[in-house]
N, C-alpha and C positions, 0 to 999 in steps of 0.2 A: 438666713437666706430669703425667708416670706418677706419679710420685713425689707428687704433691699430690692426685692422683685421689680418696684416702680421704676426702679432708678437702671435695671437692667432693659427695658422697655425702653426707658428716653433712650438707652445707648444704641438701641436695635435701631431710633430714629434718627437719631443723630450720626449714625454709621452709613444711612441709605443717603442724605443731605448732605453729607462729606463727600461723598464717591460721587454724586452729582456735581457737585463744583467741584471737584480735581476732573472730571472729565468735561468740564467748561471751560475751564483754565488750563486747560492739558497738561496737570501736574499728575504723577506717580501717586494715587492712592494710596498707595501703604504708608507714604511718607506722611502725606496730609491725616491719615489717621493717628496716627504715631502723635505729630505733633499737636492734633487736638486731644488726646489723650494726657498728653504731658499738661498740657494746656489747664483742663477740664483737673487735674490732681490738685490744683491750685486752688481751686474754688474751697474757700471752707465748708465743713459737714458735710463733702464729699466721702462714701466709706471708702475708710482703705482694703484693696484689694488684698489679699494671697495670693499668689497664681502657683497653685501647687502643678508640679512638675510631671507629675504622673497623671494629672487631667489632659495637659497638651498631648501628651508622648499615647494616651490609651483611648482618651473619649475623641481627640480631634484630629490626629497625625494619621489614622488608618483610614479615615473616607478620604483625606486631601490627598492620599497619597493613590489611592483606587481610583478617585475621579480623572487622577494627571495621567495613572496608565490607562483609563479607558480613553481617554481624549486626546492622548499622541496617535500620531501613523504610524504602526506597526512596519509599513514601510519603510519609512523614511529612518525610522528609530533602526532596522538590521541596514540600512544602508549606509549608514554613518555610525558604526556598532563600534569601530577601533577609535576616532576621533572622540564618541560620546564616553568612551573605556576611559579614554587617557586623561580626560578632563575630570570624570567622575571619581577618577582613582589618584593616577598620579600629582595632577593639578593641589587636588585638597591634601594628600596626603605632604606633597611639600609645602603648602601653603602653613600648616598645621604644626609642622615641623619648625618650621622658620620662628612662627612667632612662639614657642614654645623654648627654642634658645633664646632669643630676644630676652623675652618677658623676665625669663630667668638670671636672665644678667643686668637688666633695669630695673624690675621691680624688686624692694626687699622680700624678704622672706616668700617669693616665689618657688616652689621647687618648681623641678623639670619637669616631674609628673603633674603640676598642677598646670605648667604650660600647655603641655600636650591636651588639657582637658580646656584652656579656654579656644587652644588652636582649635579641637575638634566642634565646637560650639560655633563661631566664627567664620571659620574656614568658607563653610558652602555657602553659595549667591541664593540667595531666594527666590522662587522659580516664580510668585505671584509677581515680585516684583520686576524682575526681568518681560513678566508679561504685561505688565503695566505700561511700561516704560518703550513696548515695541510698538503699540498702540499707534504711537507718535512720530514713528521712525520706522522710517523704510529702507529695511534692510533683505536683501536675497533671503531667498525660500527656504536654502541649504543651511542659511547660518541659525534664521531662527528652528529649527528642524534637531538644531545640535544644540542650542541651547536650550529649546525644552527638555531632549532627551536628557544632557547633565543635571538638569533641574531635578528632574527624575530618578538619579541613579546617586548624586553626589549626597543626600538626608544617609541615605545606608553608610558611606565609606565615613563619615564625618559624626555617626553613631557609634560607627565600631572603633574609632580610632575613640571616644569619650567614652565608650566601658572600659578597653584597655585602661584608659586612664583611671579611669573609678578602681577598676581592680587595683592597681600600683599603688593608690593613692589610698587605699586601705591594707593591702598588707605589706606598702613599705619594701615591696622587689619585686622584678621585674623580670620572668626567667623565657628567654626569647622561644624557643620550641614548644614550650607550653602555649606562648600569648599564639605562635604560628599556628598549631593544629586547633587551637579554639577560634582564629579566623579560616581556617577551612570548614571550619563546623559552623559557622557564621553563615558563609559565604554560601557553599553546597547545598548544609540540611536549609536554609533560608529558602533559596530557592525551590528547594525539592518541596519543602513541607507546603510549599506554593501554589506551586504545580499541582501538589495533589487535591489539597484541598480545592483546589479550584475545576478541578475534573469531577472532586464527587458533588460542590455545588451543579456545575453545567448538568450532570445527568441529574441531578435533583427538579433541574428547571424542566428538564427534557419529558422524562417520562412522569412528574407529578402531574396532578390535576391541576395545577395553577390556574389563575385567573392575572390580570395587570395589577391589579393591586401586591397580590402574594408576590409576584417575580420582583417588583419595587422593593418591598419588606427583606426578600432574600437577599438583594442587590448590597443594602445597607449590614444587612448582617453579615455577611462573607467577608470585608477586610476584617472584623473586628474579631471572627474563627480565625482567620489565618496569620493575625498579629497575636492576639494572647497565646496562639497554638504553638506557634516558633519561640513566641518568649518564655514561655514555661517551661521548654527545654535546652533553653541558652543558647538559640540561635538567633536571628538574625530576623524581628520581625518587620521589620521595612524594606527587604526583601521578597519576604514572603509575597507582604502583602502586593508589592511590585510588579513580579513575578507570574503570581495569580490573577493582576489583575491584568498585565500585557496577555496569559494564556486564556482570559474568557475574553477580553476585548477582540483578540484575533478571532474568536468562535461563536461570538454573537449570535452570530446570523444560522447557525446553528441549531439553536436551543432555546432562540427567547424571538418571540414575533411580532410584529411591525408595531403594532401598538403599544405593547409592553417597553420597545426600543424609543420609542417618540415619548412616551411619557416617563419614562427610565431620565431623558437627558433633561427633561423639565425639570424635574425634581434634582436630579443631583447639579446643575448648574446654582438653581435655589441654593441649595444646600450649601455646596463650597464658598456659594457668594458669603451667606451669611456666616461660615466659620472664619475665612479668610477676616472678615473685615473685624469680628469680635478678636480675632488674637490681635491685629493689631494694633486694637484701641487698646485692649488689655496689656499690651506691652508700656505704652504711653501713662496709663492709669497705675501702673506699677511704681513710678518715680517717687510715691514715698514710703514705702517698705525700704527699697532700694535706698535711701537716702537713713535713714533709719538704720539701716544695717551696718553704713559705711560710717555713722556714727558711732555704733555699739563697737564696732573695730577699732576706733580710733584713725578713722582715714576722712581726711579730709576732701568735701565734696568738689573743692577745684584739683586737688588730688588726683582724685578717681578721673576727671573731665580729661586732664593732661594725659593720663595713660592711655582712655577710651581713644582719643586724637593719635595716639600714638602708634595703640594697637591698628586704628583704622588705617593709618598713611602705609603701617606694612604692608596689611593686606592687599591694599592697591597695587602696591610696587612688585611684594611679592606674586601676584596673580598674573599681571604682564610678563614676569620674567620665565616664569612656570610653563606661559602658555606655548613657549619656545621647547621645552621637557617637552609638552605632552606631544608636539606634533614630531619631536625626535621619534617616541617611543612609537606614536603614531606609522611612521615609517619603518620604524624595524618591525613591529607587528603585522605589517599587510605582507611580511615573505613570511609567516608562520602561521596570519589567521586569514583564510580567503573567505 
């Protein structure tokens, strides 16, 4: 890791000069990174990366996900609560669905549980990119309002529906009242264990002696309590940390003061900038692990391209078709949820 630190340095530079020319050329950064990523794997004596799985999911997914609920309207997010539900939920979960039959009838030796685990990977739109891309495009205040909030809510439905799968996919069945009450314990303790932790942070802020520095420090601690906290009891930590982070964003003003608040969004705008753009180079820089693996399989790499193509055109098709479900479900929900 010392030893490659130079070479994570240029990426930090080459990450800040990429996002400049995509916002020159008004292209979608994540994309431009991605593809100098792919790019940049090519070079020889380039190292090949590992992107272990459990770095994304523990050291980077808990600030990205507390910076997106401190930075929606709270408003706007309970005002479009059943439209942001139905996208968050039912959208991905037939989205998820779809290519998990698919897959299983195209691809060989797919099982169904291993559908359901690429649908759940898949499935949700990426919320940086959608913010990229609105940059450029001017769209009502309502729509982007409803697509930040999905962006938001859909990483949880599109996690639970990829442990189900993991469970199946290790013990080989599938017993539906089990997987149901382990998604209300998902779903409930998620949020509860959310909620609370983030009640005994805000009185932490309130009645300690902090200074702006310590409530910054706090800031960055609290997803990372309220994500290991739920996962260690098999619930739902992208909730949690969701959850927690919409219940202190509403209470700001509260418990943390003007100064701490203005240098609070310094730093974590920092912050996400530079995680956002490292995962996506590190997606791109991945391309020869990735190519390596599909070797050690016996799968060939125009193989794999055909599928990925494939998997993509569904998810298009299927996400327009779905968008018509959610605004059903939409409508039967506003006589039950006011």
């Amino acid at each position: 890791m010392i030893a490659h630190f130079p070479f994570f340095l240029a990426i930090v530079v080459a990450i800040i000069l990429l996002i400049m020319l995509a916002d020159r050329i008004k292209v979608a950064y994540p994309v431009l990174l991605v593809v100098a990523g792919l790019l940049i794997s090519f070079i020889p004596g380039i190292p090949v990366l590992h992107v272990n799985p459990s770095l994304i999911f523990l050291i980077i997914l808990p600030p990205l996900l507390y910076e997106g609920a401190w930075a929606i309207s709270w408003k706007e997010l309970w005002r479009w609560r059943r439209i942001i539900g139905s996208f968050a939920f039912v959208v991905v979960f037939l989205t998820a669905m779809t290519v998990a039959f698919v897959v299983n009838r195209i691809i060989p030796g797919f099982s169904l549980a291993l559908g359901f685990l690429l649908g759940g990977i898949v499935s949700p739109p990426d919320a940086v990119s959608a913010s990229a891309i609105l940059k450029f495009v001017k769209v009502p205040k309502r729509m982007s309002s409803i697509l930040e909030g999905e962006s938001l809510l859909n990483d949880a439905s599109s996690l639970i529906i990829f442990r189900f799968s993991l469970i199946a996919i290790g013990t080989g069945q599938f017993i539906w009242y089990h997987a149901a009450l382990s998604f209300l314990w998902m779903l409930f303790g998620g949020v509860g264990i959310g909620l609370l932790i983030g009640f005994v942070f805000m009185k932490g802020h309130k009645y300690l002696p902090t200074d702006v520095n310590m409530d910054i420090i706090l800031t960055l601690v609290t997803p990372y309590v309220m994500y290991m906290t739920a996962e260690e009891v098999h619930s739902s930590g992208v909730l949690a940390v969701v959850a927690g982070g919409l219940f202190l964003s509403h209470k700001r003003h509260y418990f943390l003061g003007s100064s701490s608040r203005l240098r609070g969004i310094n730093f974590w705008e920092s912050l996400v900038f530079l995680l956002n753009g490292l995962v996506f180079m590190l997606i791109g820089l991945d391309l020869p692990e990735i190519t390596a693996g599909l070797k050690q399989e016996g799968i060939s790499f125009q193989g794999a391209v055909g599928y990925g193509l494939l998997v993509t055109g569904i998810l298009i098709l299927v996400r327009i078709l779905s968008a018509y479900g959610a605004v059903l479900v939409t409508l039967i929900a506003r006589n039950f949820i006011k």
